[in-house]
C-alpha positions in Angstrom: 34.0 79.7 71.5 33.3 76.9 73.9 31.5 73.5 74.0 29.5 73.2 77.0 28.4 69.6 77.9 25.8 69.6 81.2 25.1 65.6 81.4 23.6 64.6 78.3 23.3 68.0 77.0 25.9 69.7 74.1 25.8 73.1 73.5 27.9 74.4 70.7 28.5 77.7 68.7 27.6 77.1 65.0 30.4 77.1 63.1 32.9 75.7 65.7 34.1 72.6 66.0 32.7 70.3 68.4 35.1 68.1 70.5 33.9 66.0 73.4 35.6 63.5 75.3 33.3 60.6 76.7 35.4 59.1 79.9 35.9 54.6 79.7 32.7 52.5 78.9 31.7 49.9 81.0 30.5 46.2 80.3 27.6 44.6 82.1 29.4 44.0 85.2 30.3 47.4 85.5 34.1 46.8 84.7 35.9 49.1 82.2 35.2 47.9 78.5 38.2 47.6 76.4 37.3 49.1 72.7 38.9 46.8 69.7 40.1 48.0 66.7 37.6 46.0 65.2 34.2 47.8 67.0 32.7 50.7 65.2 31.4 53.9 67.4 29.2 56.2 65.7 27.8 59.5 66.7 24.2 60.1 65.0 22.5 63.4 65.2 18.8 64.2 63.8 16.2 66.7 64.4 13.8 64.5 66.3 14.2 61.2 67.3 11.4 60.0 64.5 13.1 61.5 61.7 14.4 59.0 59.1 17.0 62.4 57.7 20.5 62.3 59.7 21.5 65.5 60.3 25.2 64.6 61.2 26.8 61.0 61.6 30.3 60.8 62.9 32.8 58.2 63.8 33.9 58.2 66.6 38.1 57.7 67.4 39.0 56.2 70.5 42.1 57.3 72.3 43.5 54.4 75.1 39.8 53.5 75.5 38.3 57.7 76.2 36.3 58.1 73.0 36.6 61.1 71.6 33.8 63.3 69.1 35.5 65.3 67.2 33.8 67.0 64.8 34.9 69.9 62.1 33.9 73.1 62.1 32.7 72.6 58.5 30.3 70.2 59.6 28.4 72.0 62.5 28.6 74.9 60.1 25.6 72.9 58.2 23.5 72.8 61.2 20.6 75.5 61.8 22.1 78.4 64.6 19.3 78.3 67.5 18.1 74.9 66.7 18.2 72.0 69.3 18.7 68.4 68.2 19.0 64.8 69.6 22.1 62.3 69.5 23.1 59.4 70.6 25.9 57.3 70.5 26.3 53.3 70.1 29.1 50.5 69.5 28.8 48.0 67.1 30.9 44.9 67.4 32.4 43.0 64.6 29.8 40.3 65.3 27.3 42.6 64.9 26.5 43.2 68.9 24.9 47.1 68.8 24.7 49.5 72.1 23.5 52.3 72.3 25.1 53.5 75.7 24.1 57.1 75.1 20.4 57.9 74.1 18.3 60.9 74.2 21.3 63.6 74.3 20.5 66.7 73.2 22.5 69.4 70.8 21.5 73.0 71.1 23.3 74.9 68.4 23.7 78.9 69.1 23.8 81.5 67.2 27.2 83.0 65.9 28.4 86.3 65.2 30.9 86.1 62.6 
């Protein structure tokens, strides 16, 4: 198995579980943005980006400011093999600030064998 990330673009076996590291955010000035134990970062994946249906919605777990997706094998298991998605990922402070740093990635699910 192996998770295959080229830019904005996951590829993942079905069934396996899906573990990306994002490297440091930065603020506005382009200076590295220190996460607080109070923001929120959440992983959202649908089938289009109109779709009102979330396929998947993870939170995210920081690590020393590197975020890191990690999601169970259980839960990709639910997604179609073949079928490409799209994700994004955003911050939410505790006064209610919302990014969206990454938009528009896409998640191509294969097929497995076993």
């Amino acid at each position: 198995h192996m998770i295959k990330i080229m830019g904005k673009i996951i590829r993942c076996t079905r069934g396996d579980t899906l573990r990306v590291r994002i490297t440091p955010l930065k603020d506005a000035d382009g200076n590295p943005y220190h996460i607080a134990d109070t923001d929120t970062i959440v992983f959202t994946v649908k089938k289009d980006y109109g779709d009102e249906s979330v396929e998947l919605i993870h939170y995210v777990v920081t690590d020393h400011d590197t975020l890191i997706v990690d999601i169970p094998a259980t839960e990709t298991k639910k997604l179609k093999m073949g079928e490409t998605y799209v994700y994004d990922v955003s911050l939410t402070t505790v006064d209610g600030y919302v990014d969206t740093f990454i938009d528009c990635g896409t998640l191509q699910i294969t097929e497995e064998v076993g």
